[in-house]
Every structure is written in C-alpha cells, then in structure tokens.
C-alpha positions as CSV (number, residue, x, y, z in Angstrom):
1,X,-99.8,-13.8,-169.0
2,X,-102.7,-12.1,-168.8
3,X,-105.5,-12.0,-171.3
4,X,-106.0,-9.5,-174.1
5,X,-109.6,-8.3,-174.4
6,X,-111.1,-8.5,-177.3
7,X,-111.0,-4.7,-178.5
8,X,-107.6,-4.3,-178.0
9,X,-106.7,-7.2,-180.3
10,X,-108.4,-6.1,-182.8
11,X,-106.5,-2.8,-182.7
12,X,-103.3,-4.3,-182.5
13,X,-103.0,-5.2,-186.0
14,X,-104.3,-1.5,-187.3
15,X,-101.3,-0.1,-185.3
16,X,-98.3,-2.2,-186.4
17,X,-97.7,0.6,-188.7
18,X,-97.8,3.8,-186.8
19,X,-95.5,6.1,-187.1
20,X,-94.3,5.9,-183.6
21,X,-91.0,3.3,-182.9
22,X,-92.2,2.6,-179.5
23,X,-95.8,1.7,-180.6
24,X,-95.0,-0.5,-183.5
25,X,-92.7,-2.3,-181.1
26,X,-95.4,-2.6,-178.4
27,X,-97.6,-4.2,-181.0
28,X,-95.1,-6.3,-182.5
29,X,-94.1,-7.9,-178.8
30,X,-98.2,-7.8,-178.1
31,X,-98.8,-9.6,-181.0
32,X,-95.9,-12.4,-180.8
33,X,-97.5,-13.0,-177.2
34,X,-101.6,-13.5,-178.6
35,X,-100.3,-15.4,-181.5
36,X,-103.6,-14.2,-183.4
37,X,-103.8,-15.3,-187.3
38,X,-105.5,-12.1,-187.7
39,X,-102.5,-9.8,-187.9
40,X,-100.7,-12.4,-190.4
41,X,-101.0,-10.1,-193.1
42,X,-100.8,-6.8,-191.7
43,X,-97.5,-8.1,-190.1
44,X,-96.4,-9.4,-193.1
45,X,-96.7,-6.1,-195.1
46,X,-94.6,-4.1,-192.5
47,X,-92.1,-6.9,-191.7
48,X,-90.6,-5.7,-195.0
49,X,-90.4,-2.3,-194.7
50,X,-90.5,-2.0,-191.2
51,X,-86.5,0.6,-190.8
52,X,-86.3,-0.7,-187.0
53,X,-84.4,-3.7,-186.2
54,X,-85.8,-4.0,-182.9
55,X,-89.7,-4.3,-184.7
56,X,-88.4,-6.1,-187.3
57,X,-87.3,-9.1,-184.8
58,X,-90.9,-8.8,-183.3
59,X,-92.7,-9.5,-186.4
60,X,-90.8,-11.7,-188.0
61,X,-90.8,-13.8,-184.8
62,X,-94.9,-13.7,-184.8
63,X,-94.6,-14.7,-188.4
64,X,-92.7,-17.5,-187.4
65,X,-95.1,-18.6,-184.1
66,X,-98.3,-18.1,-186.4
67,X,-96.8,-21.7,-187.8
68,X,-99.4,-20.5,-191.2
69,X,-97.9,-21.7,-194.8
70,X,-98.6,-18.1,-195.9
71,X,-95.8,-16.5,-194.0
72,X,-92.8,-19.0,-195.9
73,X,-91.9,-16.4,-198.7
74,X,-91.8,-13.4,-196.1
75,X,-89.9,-16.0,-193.7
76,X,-87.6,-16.5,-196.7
77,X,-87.1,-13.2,-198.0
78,X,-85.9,-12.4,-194.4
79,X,-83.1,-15.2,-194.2
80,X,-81.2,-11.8,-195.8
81,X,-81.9,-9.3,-193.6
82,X,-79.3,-7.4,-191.9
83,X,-79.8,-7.7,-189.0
84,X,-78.6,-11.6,-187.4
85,X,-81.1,-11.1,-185.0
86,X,-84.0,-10.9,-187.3
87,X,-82.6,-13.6,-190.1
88,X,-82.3,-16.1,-186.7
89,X,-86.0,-15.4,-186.0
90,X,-86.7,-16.3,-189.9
91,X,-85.3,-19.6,-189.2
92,X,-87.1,-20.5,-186.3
C-alpha cells in the first residue's frame, strides 16, 4: 500500500460526512487502510447516522482496527444494526 501524504489525511476525516455516497465510502475504506486515531471521533459521530450500509461497514470496521477503549459503546450500539454485515464488523 502506498503511503497517504500528510494533507490528505488530515482531510479525510473532514469528509466522512459529505453529502456524496461515493465520497463517504472512499473515506471510510481510506481511513480503515491509515488506521489514524485522528478520525476516531469524527467516525464515531457518523457511524451512527451514517443511511448507507456499504459506509456504515467501513467505519465501524476502522472503529474496530483503531483497537482505542473509546470506540466500545459505538462498537456496542452497533451489535444491532441491520445490516449482518456491519453488526459482524462490531464484533471484530
């Protein structure tokens, strides 16, 4: 994998939001790859109201690899999401 410079990761996390589906789901799958603590809490806020499933496995998947104690009530809150895929990566 290549690296992320700098200015770029420090975008990511500002865009995990946007309104576009494609672009939070670019960010979410560039963000499980960095593994940067840094986007723990903006991932965290949009892991719960995130509407796509497909983003919605992203983050909670980075929540998961970011191993941080912070992220266990979000991990637990999303053991009952509807979608399998996304209460498997909240086991992890």
């Amino acid at each position: 994998a290549r690296a992320v410079p700098a200015a770029v990761r420090s975008l990511l996390p500002s865009l995990v939001d946007d309104p576009s589906v494609d672009v939070r789901l670019g960010v979410a799958r560039a963000l499980l790859q960095i593994n940067d603590r840094a986007a723990l809490e903006p991932v965290a806020r949009q892991v719960v109201v995130e509407p796509d499933a497909r983003v919605r496995v992203e983050l909670t998947n980075t929540l998961g690899r970011l191993r941080d104690p912070r992220t266990a009530p979000v991990l637990v809150d999303l053991l009952d999401d509807r979608s399998p895929e996304v209460v498997a990566g909240a086991c992890d």
